[in-house]
The first five atom37 places (N, CA, C, CB, O) and aatype in JSON, in Angstrom:
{
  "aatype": [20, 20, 20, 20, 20, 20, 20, 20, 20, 20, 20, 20, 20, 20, 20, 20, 20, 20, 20, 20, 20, 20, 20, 20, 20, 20, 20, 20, 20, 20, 20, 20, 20, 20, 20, 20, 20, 20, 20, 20, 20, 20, 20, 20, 20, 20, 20, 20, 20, 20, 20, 20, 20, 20, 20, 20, 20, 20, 20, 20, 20, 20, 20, 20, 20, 20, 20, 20, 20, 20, 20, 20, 20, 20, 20, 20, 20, 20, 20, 20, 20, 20, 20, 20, 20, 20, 20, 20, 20, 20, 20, 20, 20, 20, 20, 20, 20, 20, 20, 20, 20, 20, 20, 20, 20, 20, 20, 20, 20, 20, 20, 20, 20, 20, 20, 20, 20, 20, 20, 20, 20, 20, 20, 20, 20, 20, 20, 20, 20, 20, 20],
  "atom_mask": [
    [1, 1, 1, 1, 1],
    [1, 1, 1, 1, 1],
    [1, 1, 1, 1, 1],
    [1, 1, 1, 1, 1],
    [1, 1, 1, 1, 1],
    [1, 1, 1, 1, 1],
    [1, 1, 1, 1, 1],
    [1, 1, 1, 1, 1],
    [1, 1, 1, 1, 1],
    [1, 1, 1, 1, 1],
    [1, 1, 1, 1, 1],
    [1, 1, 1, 1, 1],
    [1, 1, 1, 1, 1],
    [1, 1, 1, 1, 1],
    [1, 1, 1, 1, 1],
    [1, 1, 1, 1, 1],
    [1, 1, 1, 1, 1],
    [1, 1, 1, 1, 1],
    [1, 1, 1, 1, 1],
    [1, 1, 1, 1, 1],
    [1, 1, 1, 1, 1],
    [1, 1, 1, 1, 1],
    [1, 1, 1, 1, 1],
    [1, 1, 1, 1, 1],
    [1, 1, 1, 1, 1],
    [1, 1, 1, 1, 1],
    [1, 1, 1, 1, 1],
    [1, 1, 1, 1, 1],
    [1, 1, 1, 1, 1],
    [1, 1, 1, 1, 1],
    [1, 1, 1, 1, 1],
    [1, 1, 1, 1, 1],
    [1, 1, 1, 1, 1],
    [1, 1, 1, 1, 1],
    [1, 1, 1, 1, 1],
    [1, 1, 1, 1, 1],
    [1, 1, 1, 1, 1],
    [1, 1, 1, 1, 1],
    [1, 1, 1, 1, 1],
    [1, 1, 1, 1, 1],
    [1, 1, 1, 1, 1],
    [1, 1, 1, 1, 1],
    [1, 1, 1, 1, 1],
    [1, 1, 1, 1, 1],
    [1, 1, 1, 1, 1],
    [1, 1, 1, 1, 1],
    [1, 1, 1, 1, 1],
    [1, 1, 1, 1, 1],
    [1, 1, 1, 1, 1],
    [1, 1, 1, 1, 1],
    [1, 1, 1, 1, 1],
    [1, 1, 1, 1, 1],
    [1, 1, 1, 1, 1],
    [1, 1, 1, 1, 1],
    [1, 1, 1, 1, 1],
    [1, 1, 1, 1, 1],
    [1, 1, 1, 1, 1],
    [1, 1, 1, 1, 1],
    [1, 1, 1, 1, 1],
    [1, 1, 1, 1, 1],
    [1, 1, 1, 1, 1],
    [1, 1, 1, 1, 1],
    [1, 1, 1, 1, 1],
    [1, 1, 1, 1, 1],
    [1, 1, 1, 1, 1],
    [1, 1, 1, 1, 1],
    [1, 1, 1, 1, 1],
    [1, 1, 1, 1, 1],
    [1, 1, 1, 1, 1],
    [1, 1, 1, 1, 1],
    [1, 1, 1, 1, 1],
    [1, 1, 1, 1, 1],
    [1, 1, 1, 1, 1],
    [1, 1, 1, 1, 1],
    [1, 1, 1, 1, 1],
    [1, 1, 1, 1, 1],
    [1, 1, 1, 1, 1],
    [1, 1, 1, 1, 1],
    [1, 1, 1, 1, 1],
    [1, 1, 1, 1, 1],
    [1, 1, 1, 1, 1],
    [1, 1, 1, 1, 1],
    [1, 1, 1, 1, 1],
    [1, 1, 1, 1, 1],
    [1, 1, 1, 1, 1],
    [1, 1, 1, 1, 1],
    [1, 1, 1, 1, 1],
    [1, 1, 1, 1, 1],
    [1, 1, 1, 1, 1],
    [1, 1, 1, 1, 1],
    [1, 1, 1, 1, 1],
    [1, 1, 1, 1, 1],
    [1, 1, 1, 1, 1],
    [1, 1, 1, 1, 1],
    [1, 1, 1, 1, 1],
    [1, 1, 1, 1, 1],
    [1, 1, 1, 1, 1],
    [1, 1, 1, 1, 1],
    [1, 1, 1, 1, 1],
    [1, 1, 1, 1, 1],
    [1, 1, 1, 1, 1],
    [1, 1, 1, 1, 1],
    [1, 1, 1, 1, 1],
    [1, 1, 1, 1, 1],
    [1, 1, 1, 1, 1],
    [1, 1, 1, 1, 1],
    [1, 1, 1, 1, 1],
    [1, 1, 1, 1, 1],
    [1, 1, 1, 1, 1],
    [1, 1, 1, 1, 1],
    [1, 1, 1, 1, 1],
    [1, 1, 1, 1, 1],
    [1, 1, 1, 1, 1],
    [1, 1, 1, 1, 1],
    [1, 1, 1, 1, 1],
    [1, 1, 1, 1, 1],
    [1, 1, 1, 1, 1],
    [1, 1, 1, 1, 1],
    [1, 1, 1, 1, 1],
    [1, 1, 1, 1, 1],
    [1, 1, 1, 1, 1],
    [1, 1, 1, 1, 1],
    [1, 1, 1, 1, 1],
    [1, 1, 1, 1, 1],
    [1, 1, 1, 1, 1],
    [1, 1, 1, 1, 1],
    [1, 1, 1, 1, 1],
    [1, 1, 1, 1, 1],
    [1, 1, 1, 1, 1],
    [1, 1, 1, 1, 1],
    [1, 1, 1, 1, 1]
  ],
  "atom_positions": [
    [[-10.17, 6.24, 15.03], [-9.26, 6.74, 14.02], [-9.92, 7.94, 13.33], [-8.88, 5.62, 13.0], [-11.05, 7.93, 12.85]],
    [[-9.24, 8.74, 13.35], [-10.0, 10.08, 13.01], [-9.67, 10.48, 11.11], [-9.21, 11.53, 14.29], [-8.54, 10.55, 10.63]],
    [[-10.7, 10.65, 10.48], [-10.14, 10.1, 8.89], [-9.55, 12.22, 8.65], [-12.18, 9.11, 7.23], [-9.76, 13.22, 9.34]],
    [[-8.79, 11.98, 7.31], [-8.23, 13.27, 6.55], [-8.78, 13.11, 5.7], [-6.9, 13.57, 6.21], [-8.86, 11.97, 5.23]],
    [[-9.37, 14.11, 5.17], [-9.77, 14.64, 4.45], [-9.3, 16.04, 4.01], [-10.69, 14.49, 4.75], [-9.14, 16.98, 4.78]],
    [[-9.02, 16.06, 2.17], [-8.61, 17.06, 1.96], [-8.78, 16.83, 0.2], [-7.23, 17.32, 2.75], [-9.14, 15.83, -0.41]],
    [[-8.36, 18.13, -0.28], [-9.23, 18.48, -1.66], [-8.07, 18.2, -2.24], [-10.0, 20.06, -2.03], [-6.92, 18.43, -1.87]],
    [[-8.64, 17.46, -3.57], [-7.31, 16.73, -4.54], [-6.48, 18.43, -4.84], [-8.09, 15.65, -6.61], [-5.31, 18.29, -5.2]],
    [[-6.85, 19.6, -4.74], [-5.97, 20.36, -5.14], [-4.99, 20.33, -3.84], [-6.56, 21.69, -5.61], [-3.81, 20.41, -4.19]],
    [[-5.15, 20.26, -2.72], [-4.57, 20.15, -1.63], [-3.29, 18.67, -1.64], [-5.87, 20.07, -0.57], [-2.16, 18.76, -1.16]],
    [[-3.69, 17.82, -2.11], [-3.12, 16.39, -2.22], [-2.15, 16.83, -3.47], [-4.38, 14.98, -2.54], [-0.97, 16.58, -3.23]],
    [[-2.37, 17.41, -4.7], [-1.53, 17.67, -5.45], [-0.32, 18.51, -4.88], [-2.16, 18.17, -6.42], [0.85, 18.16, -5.07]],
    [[-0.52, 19.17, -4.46], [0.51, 20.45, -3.53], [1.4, 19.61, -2.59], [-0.55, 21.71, -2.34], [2.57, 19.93, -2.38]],
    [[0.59, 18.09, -1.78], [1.89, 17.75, -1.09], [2.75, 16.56, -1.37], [1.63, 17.64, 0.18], [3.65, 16.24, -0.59]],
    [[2.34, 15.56, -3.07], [2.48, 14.59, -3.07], [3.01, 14.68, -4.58], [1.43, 13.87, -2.55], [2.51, 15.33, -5.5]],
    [[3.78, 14.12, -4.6], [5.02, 14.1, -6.47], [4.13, 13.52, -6.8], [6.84, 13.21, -6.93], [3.43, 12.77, -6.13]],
    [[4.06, 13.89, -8.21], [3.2, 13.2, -9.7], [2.96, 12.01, -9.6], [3.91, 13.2, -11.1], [1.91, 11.46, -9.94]],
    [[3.88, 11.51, -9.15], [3.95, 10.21, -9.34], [3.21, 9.82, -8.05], [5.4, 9.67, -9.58], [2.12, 9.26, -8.2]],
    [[3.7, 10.05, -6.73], [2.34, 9.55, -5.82], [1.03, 9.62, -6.34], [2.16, 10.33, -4.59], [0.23, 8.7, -6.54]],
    [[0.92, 10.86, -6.53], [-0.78, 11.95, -6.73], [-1.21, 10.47, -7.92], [-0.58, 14.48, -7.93], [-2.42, 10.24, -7.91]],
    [[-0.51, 9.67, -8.74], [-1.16, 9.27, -9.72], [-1.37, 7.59, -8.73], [-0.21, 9.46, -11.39], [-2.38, 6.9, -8.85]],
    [[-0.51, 7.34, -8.06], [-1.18, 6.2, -7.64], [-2.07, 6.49, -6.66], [-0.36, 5.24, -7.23], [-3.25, 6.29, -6.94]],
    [[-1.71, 7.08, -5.15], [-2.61, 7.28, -4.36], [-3.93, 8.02, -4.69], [-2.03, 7.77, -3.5], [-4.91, 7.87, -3.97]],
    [[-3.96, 8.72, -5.64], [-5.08, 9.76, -5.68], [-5.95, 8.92, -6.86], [-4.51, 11.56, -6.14], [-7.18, 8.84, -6.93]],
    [[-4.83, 8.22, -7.9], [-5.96, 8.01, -9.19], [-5.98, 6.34, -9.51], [-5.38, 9.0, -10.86], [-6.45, 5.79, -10.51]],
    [[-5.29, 5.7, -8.28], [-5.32, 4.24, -8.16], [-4.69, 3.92, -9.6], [-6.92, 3.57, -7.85], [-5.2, 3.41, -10.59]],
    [[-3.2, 4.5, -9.29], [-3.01, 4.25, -10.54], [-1.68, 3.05, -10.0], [-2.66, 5.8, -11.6], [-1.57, 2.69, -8.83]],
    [[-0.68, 2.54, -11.24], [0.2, 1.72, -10.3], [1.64, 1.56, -10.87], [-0.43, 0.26, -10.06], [1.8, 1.38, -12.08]],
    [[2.65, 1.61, -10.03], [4.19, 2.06, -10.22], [4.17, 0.78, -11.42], [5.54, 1.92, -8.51], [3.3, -0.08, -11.59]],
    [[5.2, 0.95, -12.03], [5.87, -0.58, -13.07], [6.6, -1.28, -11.9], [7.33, -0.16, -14.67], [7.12, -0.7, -10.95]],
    [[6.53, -2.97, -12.17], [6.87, -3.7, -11.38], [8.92, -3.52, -11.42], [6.02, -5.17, -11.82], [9.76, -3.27, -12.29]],
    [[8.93, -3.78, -10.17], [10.86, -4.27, -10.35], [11.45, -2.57, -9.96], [11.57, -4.97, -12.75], [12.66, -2.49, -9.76]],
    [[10.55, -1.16, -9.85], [10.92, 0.0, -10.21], [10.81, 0.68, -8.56], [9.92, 0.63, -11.53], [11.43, 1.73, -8.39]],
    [[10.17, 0.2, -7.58], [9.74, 0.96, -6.07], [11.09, 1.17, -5.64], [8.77, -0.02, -4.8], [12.03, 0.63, -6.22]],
    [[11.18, 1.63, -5.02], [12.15, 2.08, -4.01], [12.32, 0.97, -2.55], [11.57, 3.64, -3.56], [13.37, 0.71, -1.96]],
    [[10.82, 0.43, -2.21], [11.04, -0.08, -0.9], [10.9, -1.89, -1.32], [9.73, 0.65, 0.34], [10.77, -2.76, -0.47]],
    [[10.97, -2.12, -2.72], [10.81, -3.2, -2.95], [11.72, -4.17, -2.02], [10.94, -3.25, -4.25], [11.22, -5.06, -1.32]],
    [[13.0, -3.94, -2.07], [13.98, -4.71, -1.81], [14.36, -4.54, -0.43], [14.98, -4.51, -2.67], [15.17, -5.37, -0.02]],
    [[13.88, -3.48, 0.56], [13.84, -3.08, 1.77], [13.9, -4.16, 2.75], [12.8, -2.32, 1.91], [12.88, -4.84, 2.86]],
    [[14.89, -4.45, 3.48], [14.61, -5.81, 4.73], [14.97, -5.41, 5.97], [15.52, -7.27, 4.55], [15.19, -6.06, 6.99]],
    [[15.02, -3.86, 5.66], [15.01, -3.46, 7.49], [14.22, -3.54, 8.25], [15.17, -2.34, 7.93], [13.14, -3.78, 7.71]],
    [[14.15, -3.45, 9.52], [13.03, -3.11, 10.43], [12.43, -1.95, 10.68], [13.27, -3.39, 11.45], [12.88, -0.92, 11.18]],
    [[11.52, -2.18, 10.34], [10.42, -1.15, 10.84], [8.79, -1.22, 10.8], [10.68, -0.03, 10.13], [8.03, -2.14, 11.09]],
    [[8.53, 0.13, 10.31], [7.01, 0.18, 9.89], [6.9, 0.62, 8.24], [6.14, 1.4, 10.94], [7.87, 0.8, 7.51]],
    [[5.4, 0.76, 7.84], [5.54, 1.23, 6.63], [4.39, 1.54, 6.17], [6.14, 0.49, 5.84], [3.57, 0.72, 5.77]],
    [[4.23, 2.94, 6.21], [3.34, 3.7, 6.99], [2.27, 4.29, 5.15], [4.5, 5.25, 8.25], [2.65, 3.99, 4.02]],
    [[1.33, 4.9, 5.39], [0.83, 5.33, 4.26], [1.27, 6.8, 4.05], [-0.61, 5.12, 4.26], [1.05, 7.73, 4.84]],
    [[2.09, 6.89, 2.54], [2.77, 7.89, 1.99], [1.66, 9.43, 2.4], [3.02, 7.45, 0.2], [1.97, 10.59, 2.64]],
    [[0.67, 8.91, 2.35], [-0.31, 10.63, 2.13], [-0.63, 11.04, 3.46], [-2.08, 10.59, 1.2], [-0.97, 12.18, 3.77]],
    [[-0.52, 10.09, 4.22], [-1.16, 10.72, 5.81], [-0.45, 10.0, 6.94], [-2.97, 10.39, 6.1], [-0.9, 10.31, 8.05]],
    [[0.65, 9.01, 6.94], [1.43, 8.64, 7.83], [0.88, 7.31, 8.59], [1.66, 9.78, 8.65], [1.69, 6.52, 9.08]],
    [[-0.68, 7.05, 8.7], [-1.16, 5.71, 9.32], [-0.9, 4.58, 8.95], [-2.27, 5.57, 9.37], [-0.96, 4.13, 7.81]],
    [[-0.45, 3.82, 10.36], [0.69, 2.71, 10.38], [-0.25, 1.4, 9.16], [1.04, 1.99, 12.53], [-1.42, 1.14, 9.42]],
    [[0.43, 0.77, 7.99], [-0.15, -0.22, 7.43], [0.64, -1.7, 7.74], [-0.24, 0.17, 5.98], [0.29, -2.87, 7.92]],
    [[1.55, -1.17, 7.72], [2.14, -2.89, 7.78], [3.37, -3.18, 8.5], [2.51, -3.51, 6.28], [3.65, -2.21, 9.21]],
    [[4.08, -3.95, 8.59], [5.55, -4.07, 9.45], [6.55, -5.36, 8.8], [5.15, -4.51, 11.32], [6.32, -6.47, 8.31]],
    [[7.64, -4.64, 9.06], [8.29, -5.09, 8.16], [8.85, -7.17, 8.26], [9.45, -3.89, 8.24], [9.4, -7.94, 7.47]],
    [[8.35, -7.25, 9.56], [8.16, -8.65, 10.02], [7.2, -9.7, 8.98], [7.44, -8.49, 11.49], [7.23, -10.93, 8.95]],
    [[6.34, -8.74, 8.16], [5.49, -9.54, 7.36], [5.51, -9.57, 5.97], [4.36, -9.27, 7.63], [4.93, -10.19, 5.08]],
    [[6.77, -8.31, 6.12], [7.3, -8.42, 4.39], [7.81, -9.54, 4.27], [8.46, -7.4, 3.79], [8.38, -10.08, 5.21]],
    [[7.66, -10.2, 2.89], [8.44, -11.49, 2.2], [9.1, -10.78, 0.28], [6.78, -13.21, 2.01], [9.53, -9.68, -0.06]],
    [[8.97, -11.55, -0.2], [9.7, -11.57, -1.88], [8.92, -12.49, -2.32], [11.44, -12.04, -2.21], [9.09, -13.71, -2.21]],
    [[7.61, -11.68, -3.05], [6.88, -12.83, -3.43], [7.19, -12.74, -5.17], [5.12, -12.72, -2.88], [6.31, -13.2, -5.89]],
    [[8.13, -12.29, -5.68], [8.91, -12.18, -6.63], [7.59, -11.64, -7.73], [9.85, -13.63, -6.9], [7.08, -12.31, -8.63]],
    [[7.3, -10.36, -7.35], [6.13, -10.06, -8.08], [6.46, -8.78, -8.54], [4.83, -10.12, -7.31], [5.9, -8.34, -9.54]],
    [[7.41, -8.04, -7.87], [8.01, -6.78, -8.27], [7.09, -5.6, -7.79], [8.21, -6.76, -9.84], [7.05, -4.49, -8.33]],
    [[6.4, -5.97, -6.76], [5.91, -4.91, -5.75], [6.28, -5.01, -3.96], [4.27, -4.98, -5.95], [6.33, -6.22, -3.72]],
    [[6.46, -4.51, -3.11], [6.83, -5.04, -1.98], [5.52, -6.02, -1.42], [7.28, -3.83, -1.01], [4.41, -5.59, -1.74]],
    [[5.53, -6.82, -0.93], [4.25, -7.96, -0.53], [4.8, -7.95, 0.73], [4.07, -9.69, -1.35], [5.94, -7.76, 1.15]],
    [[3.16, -8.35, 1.5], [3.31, -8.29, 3.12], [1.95, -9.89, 3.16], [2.62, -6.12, 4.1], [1.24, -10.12, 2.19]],
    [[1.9, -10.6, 4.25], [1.31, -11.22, 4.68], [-0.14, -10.53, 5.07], [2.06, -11.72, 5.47], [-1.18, -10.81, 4.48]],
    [[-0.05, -9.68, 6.06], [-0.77, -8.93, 6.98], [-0.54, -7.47, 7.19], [-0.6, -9.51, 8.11], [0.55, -6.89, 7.23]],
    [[-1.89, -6.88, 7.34], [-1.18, -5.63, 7.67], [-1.43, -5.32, 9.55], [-1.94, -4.26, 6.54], [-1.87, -6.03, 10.46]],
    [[-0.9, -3.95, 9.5], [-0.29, -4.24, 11.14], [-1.64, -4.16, 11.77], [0.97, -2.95, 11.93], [-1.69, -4.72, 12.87]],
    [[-2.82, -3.55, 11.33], [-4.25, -3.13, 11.96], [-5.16, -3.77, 11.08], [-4.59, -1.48, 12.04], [-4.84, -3.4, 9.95]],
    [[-5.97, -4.4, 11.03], [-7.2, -4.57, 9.4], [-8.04, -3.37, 9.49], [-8.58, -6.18, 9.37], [-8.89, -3.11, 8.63]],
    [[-7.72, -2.3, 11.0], [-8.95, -1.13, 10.68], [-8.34, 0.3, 9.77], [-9.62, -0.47, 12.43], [-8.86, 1.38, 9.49]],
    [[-7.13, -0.24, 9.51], [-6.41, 0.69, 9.26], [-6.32, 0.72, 7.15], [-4.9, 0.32, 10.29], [-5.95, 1.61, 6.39]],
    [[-6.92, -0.85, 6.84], [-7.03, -0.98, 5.32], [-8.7, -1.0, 5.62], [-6.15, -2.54, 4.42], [-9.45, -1.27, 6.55]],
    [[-8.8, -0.51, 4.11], [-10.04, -0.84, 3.37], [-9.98, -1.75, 1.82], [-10.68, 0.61, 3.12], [-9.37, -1.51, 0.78]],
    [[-10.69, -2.65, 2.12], [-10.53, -3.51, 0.9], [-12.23, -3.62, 0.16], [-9.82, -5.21, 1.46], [-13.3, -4.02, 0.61]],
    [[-11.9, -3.17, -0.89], [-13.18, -2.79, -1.98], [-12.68, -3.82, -3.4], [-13.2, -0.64, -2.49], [-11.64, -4.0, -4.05]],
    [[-14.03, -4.31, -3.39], [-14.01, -4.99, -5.31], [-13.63, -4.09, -6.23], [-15.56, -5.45, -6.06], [-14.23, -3.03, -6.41]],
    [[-12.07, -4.67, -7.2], [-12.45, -4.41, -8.31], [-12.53, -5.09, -9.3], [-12.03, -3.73, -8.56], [-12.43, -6.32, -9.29]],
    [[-12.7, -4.46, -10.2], [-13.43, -5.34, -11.53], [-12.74, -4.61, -12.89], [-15.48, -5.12, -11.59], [-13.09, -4.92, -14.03]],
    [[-11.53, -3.42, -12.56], [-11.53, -2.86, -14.01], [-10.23, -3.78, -14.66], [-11.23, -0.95, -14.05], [-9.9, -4.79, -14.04]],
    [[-9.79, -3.57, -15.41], [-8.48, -4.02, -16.58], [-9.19, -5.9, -16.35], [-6.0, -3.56, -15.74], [-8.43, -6.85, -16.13]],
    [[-10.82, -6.04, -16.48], [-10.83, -7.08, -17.49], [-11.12, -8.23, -16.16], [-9.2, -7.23, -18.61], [-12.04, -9.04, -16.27]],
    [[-10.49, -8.2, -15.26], [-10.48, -9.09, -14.02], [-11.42, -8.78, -12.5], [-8.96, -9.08, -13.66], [-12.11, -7.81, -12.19]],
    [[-11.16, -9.77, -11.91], [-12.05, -9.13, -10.56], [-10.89, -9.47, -9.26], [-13.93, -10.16, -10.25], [-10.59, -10.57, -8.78]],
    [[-10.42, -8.15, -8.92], [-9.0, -8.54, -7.68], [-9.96, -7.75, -6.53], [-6.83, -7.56, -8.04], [-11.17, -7.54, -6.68]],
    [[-8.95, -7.22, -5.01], [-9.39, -6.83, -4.33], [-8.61, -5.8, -4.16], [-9.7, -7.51, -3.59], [-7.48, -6.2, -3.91]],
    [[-8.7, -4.54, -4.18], [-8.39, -3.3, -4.29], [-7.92, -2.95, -2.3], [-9.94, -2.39, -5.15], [-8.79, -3.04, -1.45]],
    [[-6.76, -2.66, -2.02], [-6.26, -1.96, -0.61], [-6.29, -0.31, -1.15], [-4.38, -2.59, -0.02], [-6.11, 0.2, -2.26]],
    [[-6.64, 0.34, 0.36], [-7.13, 1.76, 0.31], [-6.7, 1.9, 2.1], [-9.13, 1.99, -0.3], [-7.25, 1.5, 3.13]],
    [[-5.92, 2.37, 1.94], [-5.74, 3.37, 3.7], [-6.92, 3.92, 3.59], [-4.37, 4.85, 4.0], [-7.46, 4.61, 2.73]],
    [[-7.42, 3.28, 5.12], [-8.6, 3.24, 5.56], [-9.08, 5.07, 6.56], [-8.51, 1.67, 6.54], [-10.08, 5.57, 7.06]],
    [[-7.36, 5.5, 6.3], [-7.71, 6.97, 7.22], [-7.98, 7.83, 6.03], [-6.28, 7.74, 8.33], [-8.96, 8.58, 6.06]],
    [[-7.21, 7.79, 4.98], [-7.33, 8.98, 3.9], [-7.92, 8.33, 2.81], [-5.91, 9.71, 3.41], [-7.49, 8.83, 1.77]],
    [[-8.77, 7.37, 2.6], [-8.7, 6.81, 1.64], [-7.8, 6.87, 0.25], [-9.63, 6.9, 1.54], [-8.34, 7.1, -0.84]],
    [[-6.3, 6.64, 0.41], [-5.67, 6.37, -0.94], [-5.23, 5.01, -1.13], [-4.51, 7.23, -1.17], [-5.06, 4.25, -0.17]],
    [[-4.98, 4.56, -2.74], [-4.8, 3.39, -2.9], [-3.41, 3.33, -2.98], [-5.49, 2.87, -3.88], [-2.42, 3.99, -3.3]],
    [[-3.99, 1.7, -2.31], [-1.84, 1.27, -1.93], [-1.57, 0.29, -3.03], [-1.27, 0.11, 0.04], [-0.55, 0.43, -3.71]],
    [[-2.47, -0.75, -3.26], [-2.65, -1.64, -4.29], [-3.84, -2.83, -4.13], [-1.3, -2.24, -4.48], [-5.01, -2.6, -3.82]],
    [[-3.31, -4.01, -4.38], [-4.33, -4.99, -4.19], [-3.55, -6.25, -3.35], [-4.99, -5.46, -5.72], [-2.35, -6.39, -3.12]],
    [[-5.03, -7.33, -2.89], [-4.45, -8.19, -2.41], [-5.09, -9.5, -2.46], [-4.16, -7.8, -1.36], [-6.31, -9.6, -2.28]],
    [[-4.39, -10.48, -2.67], [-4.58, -11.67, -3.26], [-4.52, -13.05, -2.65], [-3.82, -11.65, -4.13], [-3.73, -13.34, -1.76]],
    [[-5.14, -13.63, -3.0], [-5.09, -15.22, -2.16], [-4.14, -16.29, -2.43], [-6.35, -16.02, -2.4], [-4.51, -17.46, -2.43]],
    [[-3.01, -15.97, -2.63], [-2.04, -16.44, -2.97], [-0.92, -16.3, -1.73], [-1.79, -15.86, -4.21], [-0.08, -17.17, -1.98]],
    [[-0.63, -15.76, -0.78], [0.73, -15.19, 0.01], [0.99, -16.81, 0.74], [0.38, -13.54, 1.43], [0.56, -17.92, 0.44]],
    [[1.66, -16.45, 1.54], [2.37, -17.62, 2.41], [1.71, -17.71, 3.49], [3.81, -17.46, 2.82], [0.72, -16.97, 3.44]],
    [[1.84, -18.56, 4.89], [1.12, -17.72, 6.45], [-0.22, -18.28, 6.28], [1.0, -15.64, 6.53], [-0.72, -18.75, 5.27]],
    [[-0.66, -18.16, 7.37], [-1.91, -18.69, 8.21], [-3.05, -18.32, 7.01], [-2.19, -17.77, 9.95], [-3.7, -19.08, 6.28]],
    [[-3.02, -16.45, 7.14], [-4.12, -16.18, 5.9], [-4.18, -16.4, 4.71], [-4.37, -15.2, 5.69], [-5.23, -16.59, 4.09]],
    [[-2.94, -16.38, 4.19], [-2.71, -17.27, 2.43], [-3.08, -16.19, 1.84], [-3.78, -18.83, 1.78], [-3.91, -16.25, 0.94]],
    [[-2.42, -14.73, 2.35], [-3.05, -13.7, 1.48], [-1.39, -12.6, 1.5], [-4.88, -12.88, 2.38], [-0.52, -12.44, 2.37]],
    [[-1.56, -12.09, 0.2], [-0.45, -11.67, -0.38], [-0.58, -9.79, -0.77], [-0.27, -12.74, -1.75], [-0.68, -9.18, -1.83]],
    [[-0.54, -9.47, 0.3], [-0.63, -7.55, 0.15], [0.51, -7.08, -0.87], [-0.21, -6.56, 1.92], [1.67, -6.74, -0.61]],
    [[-0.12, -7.14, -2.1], [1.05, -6.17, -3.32], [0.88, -5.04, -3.26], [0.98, -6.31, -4.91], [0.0, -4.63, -4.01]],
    [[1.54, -4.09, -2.46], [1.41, -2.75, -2.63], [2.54, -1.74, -3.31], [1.16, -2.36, -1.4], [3.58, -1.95, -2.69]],
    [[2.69, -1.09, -3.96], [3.05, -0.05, -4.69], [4.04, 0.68, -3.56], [1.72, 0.81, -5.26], [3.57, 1.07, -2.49]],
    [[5.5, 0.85, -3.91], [6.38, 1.15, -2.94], [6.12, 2.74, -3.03], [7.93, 0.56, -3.21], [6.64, 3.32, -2.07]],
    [[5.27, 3.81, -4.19], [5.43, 5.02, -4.0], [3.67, 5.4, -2.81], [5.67, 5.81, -5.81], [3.38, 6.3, -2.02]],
    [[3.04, 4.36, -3.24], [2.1, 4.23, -1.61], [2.5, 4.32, -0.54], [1.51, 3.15, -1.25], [1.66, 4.49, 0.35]],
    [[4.17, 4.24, -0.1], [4.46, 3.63, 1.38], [5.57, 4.61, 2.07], [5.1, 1.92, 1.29], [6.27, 5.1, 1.18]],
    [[5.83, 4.91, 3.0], [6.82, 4.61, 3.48], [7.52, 4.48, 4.38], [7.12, 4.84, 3.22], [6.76, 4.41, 5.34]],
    [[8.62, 4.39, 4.77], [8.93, 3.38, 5.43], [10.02, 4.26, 6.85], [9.7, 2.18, 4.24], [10.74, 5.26, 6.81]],
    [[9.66, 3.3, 7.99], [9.85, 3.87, 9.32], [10.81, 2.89, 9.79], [8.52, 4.03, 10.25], [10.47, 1.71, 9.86]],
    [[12.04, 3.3, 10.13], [12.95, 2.71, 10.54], [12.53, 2.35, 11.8], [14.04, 3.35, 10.42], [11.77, 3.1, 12.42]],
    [[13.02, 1.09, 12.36], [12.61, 0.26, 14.0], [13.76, 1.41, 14.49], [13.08, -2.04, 14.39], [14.73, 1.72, 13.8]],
    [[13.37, 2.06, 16.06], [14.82, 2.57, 16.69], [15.09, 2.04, 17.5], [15.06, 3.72, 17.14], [16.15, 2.3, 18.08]]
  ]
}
């Protein structure tokens, strides 16, 4: 997997405020507000800043959290999962593993074999219709 790299002035130029603040500054949409929250089509759902495939829509559920949640994502080489520790708690931070931007976090709580619950941020994502 060949990583992107490019200069936050470059990332500002191709990504709305509102991406640039989650992907670039790990920042995170208000719950109930994404766009792909409620999404139950088929497809993929790809990372907003550089297009590499994260998840599929076979593993989306409604984990009534007000971010879109996935079981699994479609590659594990394709996330990077790093400790965090800020706002007071200790979660596990998701990062597209090609451009490093943040999608959100993920938790030991989901449904499925792994019991793990990918909350990611619907302006992190998007989304590839099955044809």
């Amino acid at each position: 997997m060949e990583k992107v790299v490019k200069s936050e002035q470059e990332w500002r130029a191709e990504l709305t405020p509102e991406q640039y603040h989650v992907l670039r500054e790990a920042g995170t949409e208000r719950p109930g507000t994404g766009e792909l929250l409620d999404n139950v089509e088929t497809g993929d759902y790809l990372c907003a800043a550089c297009g590499s495939l994260l998840f599929r829509s076979d593993t989306k559920f409604d984990a009534h959290c007000g971010w879109p949640s996935f079981t699994d994502p479609a590659n594990t080489e394709h996330v990077t999962l790093l400790e965090d520790s800020s706002h007071g708690m200790l979660r596990t931070e998701v990062r597209c593993a090609t451009c490093d931007s943040h999608l959100g976090h993920v938790f030991p709580d989901g449904p499925g074999e792994s019991g793990d619950r990918y909350c990611m941020n619907s302006l992190s994502l998007r989304f590839r219709r099955a044809e």
